[in-house]
C-alpha positions in Angstrom: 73.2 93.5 99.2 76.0 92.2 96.3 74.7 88.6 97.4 70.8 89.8 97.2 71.7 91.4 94.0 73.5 88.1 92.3 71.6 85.3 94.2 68.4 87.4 92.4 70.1 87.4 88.7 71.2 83.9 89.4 67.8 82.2 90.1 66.0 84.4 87.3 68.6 83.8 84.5 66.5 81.1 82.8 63.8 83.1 82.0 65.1 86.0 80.8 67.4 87.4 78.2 71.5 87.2 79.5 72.6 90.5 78.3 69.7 91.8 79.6 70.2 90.7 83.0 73.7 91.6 82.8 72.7 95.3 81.8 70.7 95.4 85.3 73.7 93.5 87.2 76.0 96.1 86.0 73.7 98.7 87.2 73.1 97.5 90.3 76.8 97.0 91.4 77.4 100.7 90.6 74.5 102.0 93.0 76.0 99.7 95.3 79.8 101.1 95.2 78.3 104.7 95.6 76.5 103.4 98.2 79.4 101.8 100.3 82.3 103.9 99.4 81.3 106.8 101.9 80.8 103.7 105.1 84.4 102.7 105.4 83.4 100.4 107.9 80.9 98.5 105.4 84.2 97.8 103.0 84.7 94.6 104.3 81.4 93.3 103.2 82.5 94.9 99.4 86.2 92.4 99.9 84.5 90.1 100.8 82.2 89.9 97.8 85.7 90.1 95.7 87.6 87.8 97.5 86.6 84.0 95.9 86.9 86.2 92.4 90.4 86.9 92.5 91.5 83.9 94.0 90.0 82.4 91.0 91.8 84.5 88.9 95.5 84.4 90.9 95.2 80.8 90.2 93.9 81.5 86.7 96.7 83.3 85.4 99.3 82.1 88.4 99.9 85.8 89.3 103.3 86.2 91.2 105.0 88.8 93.2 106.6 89.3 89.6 104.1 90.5 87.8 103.3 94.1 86.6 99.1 94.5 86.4 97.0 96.5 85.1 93.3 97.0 86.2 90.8 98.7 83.8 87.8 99.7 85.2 88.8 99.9 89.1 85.9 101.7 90.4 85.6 103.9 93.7 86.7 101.1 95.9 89.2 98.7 94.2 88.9 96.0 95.5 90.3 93.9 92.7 93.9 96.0 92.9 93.9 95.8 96.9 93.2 91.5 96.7 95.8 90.9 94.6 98.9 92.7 95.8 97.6 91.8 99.2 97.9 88.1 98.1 100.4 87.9 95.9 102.4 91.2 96.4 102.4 91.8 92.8 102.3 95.6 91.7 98.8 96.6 90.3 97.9 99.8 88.4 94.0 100.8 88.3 92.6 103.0 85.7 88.8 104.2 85.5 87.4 106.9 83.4 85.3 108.4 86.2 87.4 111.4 87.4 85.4 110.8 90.7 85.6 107.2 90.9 89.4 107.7 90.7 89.7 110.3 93.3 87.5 107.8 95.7 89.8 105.2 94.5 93.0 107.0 95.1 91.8 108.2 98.7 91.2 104.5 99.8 94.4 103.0 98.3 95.9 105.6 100.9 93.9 104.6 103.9 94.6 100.6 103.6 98.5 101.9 103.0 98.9 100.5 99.9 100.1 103.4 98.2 103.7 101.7 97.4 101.9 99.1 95.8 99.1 100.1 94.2 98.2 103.3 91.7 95.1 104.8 90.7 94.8 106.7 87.3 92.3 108.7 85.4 92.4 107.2 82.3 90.5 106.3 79.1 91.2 102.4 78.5 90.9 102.5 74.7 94.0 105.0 74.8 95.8 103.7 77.5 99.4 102.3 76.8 100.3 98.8 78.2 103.5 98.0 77.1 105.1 97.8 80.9 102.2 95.4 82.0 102.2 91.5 81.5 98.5 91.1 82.9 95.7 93.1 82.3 92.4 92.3 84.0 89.2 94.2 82.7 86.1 94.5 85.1 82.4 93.5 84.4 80.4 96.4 82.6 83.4 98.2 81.1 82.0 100.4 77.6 82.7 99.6 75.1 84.3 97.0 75.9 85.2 95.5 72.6 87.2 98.7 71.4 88.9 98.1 74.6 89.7 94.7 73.6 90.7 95.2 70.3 92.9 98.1 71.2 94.7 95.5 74.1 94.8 92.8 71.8 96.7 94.7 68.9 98.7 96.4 71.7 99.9 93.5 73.7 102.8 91.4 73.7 102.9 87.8 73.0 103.6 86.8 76.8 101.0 89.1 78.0 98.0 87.8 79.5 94.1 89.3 79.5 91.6 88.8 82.1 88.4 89.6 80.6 85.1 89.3 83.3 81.8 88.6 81.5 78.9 86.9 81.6 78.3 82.9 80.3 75.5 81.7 78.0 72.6 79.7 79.6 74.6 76.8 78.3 77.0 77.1 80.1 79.3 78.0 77.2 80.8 81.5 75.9 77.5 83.6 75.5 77.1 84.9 70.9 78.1 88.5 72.1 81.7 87.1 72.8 82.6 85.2 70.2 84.5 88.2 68.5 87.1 87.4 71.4 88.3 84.5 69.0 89.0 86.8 66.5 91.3 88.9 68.7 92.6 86.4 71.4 93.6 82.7 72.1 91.4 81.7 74.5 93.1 79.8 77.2 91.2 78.9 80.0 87.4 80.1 81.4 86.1 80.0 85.3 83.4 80.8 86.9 82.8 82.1 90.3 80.5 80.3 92.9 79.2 83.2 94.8 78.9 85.9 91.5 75.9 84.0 89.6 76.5 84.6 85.9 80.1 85.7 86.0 82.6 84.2 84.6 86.6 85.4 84.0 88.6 84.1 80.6 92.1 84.1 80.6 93.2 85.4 77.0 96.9 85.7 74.7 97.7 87.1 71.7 96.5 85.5 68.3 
């Protein structure tokens, strides 16, 4: 169904307005998490869906065993947080603002046995401290997500890194709603994802 849902926004994307389509993307993969967070036996299918992503994004940002993460926007099933320290053994923290996605979150951490590993918080991002992290990935759909940035990119140190997953332009290029990222950040690298249609993930420093 996360195929259907991409392969749809994909093919359509020409003839319709970006942010538009994004606004029904974002939608869409939230039915679908409530959907497949109560069939643990469908999970697989939601990994799978993640896994080209954040190998993308290990590669990206060259995440190590090393590095301290923190996930915003982790949703019921975190599939980002559980990739990553599966991959690289790195230690992830996830935060989402939904006090149910969290405790959804928190409950499947504990099943997989990742609970050394990875944490699960309740937390608003804008308000969030980050000093102890040295990469911080956001998620698609995040609000409002350019509070959030501007409140990581006046927190952060120098040698912290920013994921920041979005949508591209029908050019190809970094779609007019964020251009205000080169106001906050250094952008560093961009790259998109074969199997997620209009998604792309930019690798951000401090300015």
């Amino acid at each position: 169904m996360l195929r259907i849902i991409s392969f749809i926004i994909e093919r359509t994307s020409v003839n319709f307005d970006i942010h538009k389509l994004k606004k029904i993307n974002d939608l869409g993969f939230i039915i679908v998490e409530k959907i497949l967070v109560k069939f643990r036996n469908l999970h697989p299918l939601y990994f799978d869906f993640y896994d080209e992503m954040t190998e993308n994004e290990i590669k990206l940002a060259n995440i190590s065993e090393d590095d301290v993460i923190l996930h915003i926007g982790c949703g019921p099933i975190p599939a980002t947080s559980i990739h990553i320290t599966r991959k690289t053994g790195a230690q992830v923290t996830g935060i989402d603002h939904n006090l149910s996605s969290v405790k959804q979150a928190q409950l499947c951490i504990s099943k997989y046995n990742l609970s050394d590993k990875v944490k699960i918080k309740y937390a608003k991002a804008g308000q969030f401290p980050i000093d102890n992290f040295n990469l911080i990935i956001l998620s698609q759909g995040i609000k409002p997500h350019e509070k959030i940035l501007e409140h990581i990119g006046s927190s952060m140190k120098h040698e912290v890194q920013v994921i920041f997953r979005t949508s591209y332009s029908t050019s190809g290029k970094l779609s007019k709603n964020d251009m205000f990222l080169k106001d906050i950040f250094k952008i560093i690298n961009i790259v998109s994802h074969e199997k997620h249609g209009l998604l792309i993930s930019i690798l951000l420093n401090k300015k």
